[in-house]
N, C-alpha and C positions, 0 to 999 in steps of 0.2 A: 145143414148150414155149411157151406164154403165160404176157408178164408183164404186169401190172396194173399202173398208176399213178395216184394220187388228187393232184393241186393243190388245195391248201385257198384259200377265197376270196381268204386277205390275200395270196396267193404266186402266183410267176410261176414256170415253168418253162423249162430250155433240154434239148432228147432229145438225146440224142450217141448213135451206134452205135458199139462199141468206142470211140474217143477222136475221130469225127469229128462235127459239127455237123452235125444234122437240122433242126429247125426251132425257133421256140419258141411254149410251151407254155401258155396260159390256164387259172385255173381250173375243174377238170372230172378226171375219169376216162377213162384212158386203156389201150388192153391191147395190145400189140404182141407178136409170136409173134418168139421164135427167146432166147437166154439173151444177147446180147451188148449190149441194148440198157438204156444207163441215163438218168436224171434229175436234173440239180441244179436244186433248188429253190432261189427268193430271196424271202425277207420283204419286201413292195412298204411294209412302217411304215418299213424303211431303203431312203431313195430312193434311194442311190449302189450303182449296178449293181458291184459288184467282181467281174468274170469273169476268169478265167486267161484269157491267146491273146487279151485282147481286140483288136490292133492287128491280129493278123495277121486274126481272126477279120472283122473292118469289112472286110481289104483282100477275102476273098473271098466275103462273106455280109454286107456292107453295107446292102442296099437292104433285106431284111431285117430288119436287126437294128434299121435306123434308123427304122422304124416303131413299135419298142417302147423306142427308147431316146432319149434327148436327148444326144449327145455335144458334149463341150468339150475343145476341144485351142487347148491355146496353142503360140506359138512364142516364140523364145530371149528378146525386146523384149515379151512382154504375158503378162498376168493378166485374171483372170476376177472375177466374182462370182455368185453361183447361189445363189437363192432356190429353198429348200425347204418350200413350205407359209410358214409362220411365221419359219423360220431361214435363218440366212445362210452361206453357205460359201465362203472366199477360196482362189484356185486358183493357184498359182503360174508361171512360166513352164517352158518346155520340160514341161508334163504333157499328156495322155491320160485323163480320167475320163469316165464313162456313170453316165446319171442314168434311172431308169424312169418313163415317162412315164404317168400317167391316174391310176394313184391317189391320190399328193402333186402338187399344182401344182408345176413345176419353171421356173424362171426362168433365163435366164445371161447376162450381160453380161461383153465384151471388150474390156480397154483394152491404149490401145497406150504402152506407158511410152516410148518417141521424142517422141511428142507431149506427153505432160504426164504427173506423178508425182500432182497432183494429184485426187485424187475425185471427181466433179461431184457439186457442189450437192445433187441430188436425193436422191445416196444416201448424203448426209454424216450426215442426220438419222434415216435405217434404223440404218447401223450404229454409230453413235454411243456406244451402252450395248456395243455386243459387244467383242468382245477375239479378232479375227480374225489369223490369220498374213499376213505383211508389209505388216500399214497399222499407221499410225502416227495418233493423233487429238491435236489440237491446239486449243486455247481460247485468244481472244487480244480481254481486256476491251477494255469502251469506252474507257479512261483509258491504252489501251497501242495500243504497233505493235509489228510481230510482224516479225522477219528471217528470212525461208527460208534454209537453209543446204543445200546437199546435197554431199556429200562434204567439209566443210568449206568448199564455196566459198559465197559471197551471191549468191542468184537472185533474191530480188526484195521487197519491204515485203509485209507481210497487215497490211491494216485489221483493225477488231474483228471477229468473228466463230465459226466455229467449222470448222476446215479436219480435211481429212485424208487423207495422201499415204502413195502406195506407196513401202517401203524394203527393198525385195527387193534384196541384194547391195549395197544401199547405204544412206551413212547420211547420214537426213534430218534435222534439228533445227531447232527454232522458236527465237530467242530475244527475248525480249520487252521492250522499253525501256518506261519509264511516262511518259508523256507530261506527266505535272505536273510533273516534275522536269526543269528547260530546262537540263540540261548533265548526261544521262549517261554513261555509261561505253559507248560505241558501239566494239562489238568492232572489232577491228584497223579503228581510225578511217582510216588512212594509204591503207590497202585500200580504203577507200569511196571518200577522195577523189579518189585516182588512177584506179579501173577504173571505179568509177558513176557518175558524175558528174550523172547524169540523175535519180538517188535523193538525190544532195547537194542538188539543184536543187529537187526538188520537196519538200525535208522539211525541210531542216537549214540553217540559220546558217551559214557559212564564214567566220572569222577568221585570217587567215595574215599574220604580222605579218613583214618588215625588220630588220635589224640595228638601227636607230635610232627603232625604236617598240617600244610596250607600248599592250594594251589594256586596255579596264577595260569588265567585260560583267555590264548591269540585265537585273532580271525585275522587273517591274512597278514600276521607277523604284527597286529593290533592288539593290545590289551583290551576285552572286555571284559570280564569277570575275575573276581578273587574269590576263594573259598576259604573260610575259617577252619580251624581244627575240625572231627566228627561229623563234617557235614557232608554230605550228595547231593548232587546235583546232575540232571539231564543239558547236554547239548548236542545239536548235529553231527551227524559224521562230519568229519575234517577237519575240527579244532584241533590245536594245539594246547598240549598242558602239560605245565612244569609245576613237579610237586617239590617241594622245598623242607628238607627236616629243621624246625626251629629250634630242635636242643643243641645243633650244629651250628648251623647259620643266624644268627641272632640278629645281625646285623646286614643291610643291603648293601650292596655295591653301586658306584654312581651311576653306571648304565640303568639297574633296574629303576632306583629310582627315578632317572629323569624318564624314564618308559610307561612309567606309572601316571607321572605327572600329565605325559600326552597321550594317556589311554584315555575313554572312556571316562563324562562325567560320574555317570554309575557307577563306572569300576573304581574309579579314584576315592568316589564317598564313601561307598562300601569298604573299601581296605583304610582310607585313612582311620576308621574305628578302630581298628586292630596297629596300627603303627604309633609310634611316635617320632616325631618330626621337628627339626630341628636346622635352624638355618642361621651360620653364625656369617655377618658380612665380614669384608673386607676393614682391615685394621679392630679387630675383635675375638677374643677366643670367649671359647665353650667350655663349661664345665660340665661332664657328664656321671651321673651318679647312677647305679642302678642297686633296689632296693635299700635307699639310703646310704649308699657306701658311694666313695667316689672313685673312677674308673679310671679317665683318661681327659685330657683336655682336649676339644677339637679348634681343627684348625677351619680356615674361612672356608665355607662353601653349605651343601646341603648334604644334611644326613640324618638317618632315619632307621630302626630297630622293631624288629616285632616286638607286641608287648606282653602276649599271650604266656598265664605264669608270672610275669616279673612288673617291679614299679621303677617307672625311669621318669627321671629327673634331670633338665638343664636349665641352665643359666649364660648368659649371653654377657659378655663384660668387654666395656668399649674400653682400647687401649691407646686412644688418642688426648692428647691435652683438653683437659676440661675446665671449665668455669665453675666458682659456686660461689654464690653475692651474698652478705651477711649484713642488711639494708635496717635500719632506721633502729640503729640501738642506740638507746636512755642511759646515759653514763656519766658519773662525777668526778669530776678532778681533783686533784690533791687538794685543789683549795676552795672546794666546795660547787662550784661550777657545773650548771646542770648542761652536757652536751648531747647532740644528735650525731653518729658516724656512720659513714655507710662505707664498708670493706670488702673487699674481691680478691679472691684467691684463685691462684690456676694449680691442678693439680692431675698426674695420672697415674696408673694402678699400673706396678711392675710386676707383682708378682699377684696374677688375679687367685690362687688355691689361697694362698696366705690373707687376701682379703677376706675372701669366702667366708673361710674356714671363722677366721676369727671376728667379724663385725657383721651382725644382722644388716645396716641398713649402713651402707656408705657413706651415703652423702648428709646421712642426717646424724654419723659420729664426726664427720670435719664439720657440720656450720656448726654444733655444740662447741668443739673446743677452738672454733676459732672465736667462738661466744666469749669464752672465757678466758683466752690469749688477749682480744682486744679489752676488754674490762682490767685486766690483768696490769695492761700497759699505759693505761688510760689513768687510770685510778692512781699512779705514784707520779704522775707527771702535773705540774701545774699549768695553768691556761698560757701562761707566758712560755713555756718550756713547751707544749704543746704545738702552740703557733712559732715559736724559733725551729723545733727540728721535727717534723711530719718524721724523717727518715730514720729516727729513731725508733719510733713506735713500730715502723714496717719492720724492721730490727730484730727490736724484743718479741712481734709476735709470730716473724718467721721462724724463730730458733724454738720456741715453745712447739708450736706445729711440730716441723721437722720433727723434734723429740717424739713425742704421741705418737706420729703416724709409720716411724721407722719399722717397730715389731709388726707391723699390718702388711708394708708389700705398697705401700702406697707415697710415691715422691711428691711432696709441694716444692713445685717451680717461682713462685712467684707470690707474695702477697701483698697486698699496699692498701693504704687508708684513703678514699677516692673524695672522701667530703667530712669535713669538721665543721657543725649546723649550730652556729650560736646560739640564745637566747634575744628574743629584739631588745631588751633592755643593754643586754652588754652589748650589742652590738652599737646600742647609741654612743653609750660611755666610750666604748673604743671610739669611735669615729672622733668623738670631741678630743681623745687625747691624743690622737693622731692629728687631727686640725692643730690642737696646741704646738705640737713637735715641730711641723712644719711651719706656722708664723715664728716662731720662736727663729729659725733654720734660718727664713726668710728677712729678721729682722738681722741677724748676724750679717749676711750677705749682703744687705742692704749700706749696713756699719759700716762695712772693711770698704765696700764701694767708694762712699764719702769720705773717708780716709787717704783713699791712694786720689780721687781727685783732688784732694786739696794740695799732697803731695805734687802735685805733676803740677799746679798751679802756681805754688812756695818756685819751685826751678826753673818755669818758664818765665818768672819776676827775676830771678837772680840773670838768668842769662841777657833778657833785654838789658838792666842796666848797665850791663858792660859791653852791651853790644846794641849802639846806635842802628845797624847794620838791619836787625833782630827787631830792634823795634820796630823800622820804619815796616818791614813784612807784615808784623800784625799789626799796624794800623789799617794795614791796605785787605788785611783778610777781614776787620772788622767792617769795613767800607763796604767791602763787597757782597758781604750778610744783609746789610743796610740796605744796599739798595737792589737786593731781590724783593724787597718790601714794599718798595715802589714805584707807581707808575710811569711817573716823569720826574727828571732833573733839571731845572733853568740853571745854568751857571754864572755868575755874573761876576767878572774880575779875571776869571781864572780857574782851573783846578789845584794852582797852589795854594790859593788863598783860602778853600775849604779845605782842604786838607791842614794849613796852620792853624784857624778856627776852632776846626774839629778836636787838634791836637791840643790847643790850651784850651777848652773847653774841658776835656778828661783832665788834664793836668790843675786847671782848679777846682 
């Protein structure tokens, strides 16, 4: 019995008699006699030979096999790469693959992961775009450094560029700091400084400060960082840092801290923990205390002390003329009289230690004793003597003050009673005996009035009768009253004739 075998051009064959390996098979027509004899064909457009028995088959038909195939064998430490024509194919460790040789170009390269995880260069740029099993691709801009990581540990900085390492079984990660930013967040910093040292040396700033210092760390003549006592901390090469002994310098100077001020909001939050701060305006002093004792008075402006060790303490005291209102006090009068007064006081602080020092609370030791200055004053004065001299009471309760507040440091300028709030009942009573006083006034006035008319009357009688002259003018003024009264005059006879009519008419 003959059997007949066709390989098509794009195919390669391997003969096996019942299940052992004959030879292989090229393109062409083939007739072999006996029925036990078969053919696996392989599409040479898929370059990866996948033969069953391949291992064993190399170990006894090797010389062979390796004529028509390209074999790649890794071991437990390496990976491959195998260029197919145009594609690329990643091989992993401990494998076995066969690749057919002549129809696709077949390529392979073997690395040894002991030596490096890294890619080389050449063929960082082939597989760049693909998405191959156990590499990993990495991009790492101009404006950054790149930290190798592999198992979590730090192997080494990558400049800019474009990397890409093997992560078969393990895991690699890039992380990337931005290099415009001179104090990032440098993963487990502590890590670096301790095992790298060689990496601290060549990239980063080391500031590691003493119990009795603090830093203060520029970029480009800018504050952004402060450091507290005992601490470290990673930045870029090229920072600036002034370290400052606090058992010396306790205190800032005004340059630092307006410097501070327009540093950095980070670096301002961060240090304001550590400072104390203190801003006394214009027409105001400071009182400065540290660990309860008092130090020194400040003058207007801003000022500020590390606090690191010590407890400090201010107070701000306005040295300008002040008001304080002593509103809606309940008080009797000598003669039993319930009143309401409301009083204002101006008053300013000369000597602000001597206030301090001696009165908790200022303003609420003057409206007490002006409490009890106006009560004081109120209380021996009767409602009549009250309403006669206000100026009095101002008086008696300025000299009280003054007294009190002399041993404090503190001058009253001024005090005056602004409102005396009767009862509505006395208020009625008053108004009636004020109405009396004034009819009573009015009825005098009225008196002396009718009096000096009558007078002027009794003389201008005395003087007509002895003066014809006198009289005839006031008849002629009495006429002329008369007759604004009316409309028309007929006269009949004459104007002497009513005029002597007129005349003995009053005369009887």
């Amino acid at each position: 019995m003959w059997k007949t075998f066709y390989i098509q051009p794009n195919q390669i064959g391997i003969l096996y008699h019942r299940s052992d390996f004959k030879k292989i098979l090229l393109p062409g027509t083939y007739t072999y006699f006996g029925s036990h004899w078969n053919i696996k064909s392989y599409d040479l457009n898929q370059p990866e030979a996948k033969i069953d028995n391949l291992e064993l088959l190399l170990r006894n038909h090797g010389t062979e096999l390796q004529e028509h195939l390209s074999i790649v064998r890794t071991a437990f430490n390496q990976t491959a790469l195998v260029r197919l024509g145009q594609n690329w194919l990643s091989i992993l460790p401990n494998q076995l693959r066969a690749f057919w040789r002549g129809f696709i170009e077949v390529e392979s390269h073997v690395f040894n992961l002991d030596e490096s995880l890294e890619l080389p260069g050449e063929f960082v740029q082939k597989v760049r775009s693909l998405t191959l099993q156990g590499l990993k691709n990495f991009q790492v801009s101009e404006y950054e450094l790149g930290l190798l990581y592999v198992q979590n540990n730090f192997v080494r900085p990558l400049e800019s560029g474009e990397y890409t390492f093997w992560s078969v079984d393990r895991n690699v990660a890039v992380k990337t700091l931005d290099r415009n930013i001179p104090n990032p967040e440098f993963p487990q910093a502590n890590v670096l400084i301790e095992k790298h040292p060689d990496f601290v040396a060549a990239y980063c700033e080391l500031v590691q400060l003493l119990g009795h210092q603090i830093a203060i760390v520029r970029d480009r003549g800018k504050v952004i960082a402060f450091l507290p006592p005992t601490s470290r901390q990673l930045f870029w090469q090229g920072v600036e840092v002034e370290i400052i002994d606090i058992n010396t310098d306790v205190n800032l100077d005004l340059r630092l801290i307006a410097e501070l001020v327009a540093g950095s909001p980070e670096a301002l939050s961060t240090c304001a923990k550590y400072l104390h701060l203190c801003e006394v305006p214009a027409q105001h002093v400071g009182l400065l205390y540290i660990n309860q004792e008092f130090q020194s008075q400040l003058l207007p402006g801003i000022h500020a002390w590390w606090k690191f060790g010590r407890s400090f303490q201010t107070e701000v005291i306005d040295l300008r003329l002040q008001n304080i209102e002593v509103s809606g006090q309940d008080i009797l009068s000598k003669d039993k009289v319930p009143l309401r007064l409301n009083l204002t006081a101006g008053y300013r602080i000369r000597d602000p230690l001597m206030a301090k020092n001696g009165l908790s609370d200022i303003t609420g030791f003057l409206y007490k004793e002006l409490q009890f200055a106006l009560r004081g004053a109120v209380g021996e004065q009767t409602l009549d003597g009250l309403l006669d001299s206000k100026g009095a009471i101002d008086r008696s309760i300025s000299e009280y003050i003054r007294a009190k507040t002399t041993d404090y440091g503190i001058e009253v300028d001024s005090v005056g009673v602004k409102d005396i709030i009767l009862p509505g009942e006395i208020k009625a009573i008053l108004s009636k005996v004020v109405e009396a006083e004034k009819l009573a006034q009015a009825n005098g006035v009225r008196r002396r009035e009718e009096t000096a008319a009558t007078r002027s009357m009794l003389n201008t009688a005395k003087v007509m009768e002895d003066n014809p002259v006198a009289l005839r003018l006031k008849e002629l003024e009495v006429l002329e009253r008369i007759a604004e009264k009316i409309d028309r005059i007929q006269v009949n006879g004459g104007l002497d004739n009513i005029l002597t009519d007129l005349i003995r008419m009053n005369r009887e």
